[in-house]
N, C-alpha and C positions, 0 to 999 in steps of 0.2 A: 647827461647830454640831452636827452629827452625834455627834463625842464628848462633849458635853459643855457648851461653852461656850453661857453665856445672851448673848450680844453682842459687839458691838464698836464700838470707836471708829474712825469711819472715815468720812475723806472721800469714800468714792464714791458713801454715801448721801445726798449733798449735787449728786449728778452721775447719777446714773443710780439710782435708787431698785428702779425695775422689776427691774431685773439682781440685784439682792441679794434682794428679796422672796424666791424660792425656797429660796434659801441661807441665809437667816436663818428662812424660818417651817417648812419642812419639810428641812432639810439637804442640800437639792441640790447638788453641786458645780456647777459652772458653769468651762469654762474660759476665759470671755471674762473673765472677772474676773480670774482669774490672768494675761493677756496685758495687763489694761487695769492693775493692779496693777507691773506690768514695766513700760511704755510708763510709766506717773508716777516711776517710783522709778527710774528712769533720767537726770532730771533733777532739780532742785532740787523737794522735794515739794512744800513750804509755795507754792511759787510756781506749781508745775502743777496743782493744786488748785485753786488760784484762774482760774489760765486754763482750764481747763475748766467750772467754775463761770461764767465770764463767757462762755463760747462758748455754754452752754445757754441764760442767760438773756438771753445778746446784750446784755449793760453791761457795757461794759469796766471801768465801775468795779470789779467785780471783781477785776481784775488788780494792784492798787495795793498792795504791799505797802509795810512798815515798814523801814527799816533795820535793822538792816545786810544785810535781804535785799535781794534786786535782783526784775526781773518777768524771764521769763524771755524771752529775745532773742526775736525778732520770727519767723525760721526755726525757733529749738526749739518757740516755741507752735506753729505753721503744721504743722509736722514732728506736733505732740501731739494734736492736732485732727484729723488728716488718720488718724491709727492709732485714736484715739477712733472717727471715725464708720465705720473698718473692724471695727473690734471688736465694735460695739454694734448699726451701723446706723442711731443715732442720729443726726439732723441738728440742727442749730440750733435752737434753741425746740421742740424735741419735747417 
């Protein structure tokens, strides 16, 4: 943001909004973004997106993807979840 860019398309302002506000209205870097950024793109996106979305709003419906994706195993969520509320602090329903 700092150089230039007006946005971005991005799931983690669908998961942690707060965390991005500084980095998107005044260009803050933030390195919990870049860890939380790692921790999702480490596993299948479109699916850990959605399990992090469904650990915020506690409905698992969230987690139901489409074919030919899958949800992500039961350990990788647990495993994504577990770095999420190290990263953020964030707990469930925050």
């Amino acid at each position: 943001m700092r150089h230039g860019a007006e946005g971005s398309i991005c799931g983690l302002a669908n998961i942690t909004p707060a965390l991005l506000r500084p980095l998107v209205h005044e260009g803050r870097d933030d390195r919990r973004v870049n860890a939380l950024v790692e921790a999702i793109v480490s596993l299948p996106v479109l699916p850990a997106v959605k399990a992090l979305v469904a650990h915020r709003r506690g409905d698992e419906g969230y987690c139901r993807v489409r074919p030919p994706l899958v949800p992500l195993a039961a350990a990788d969520r647990e495993q994504l979840v577990a770095a999420f509320e190290a990263i953020t602090g964030e707990p469930a329903g925050a």
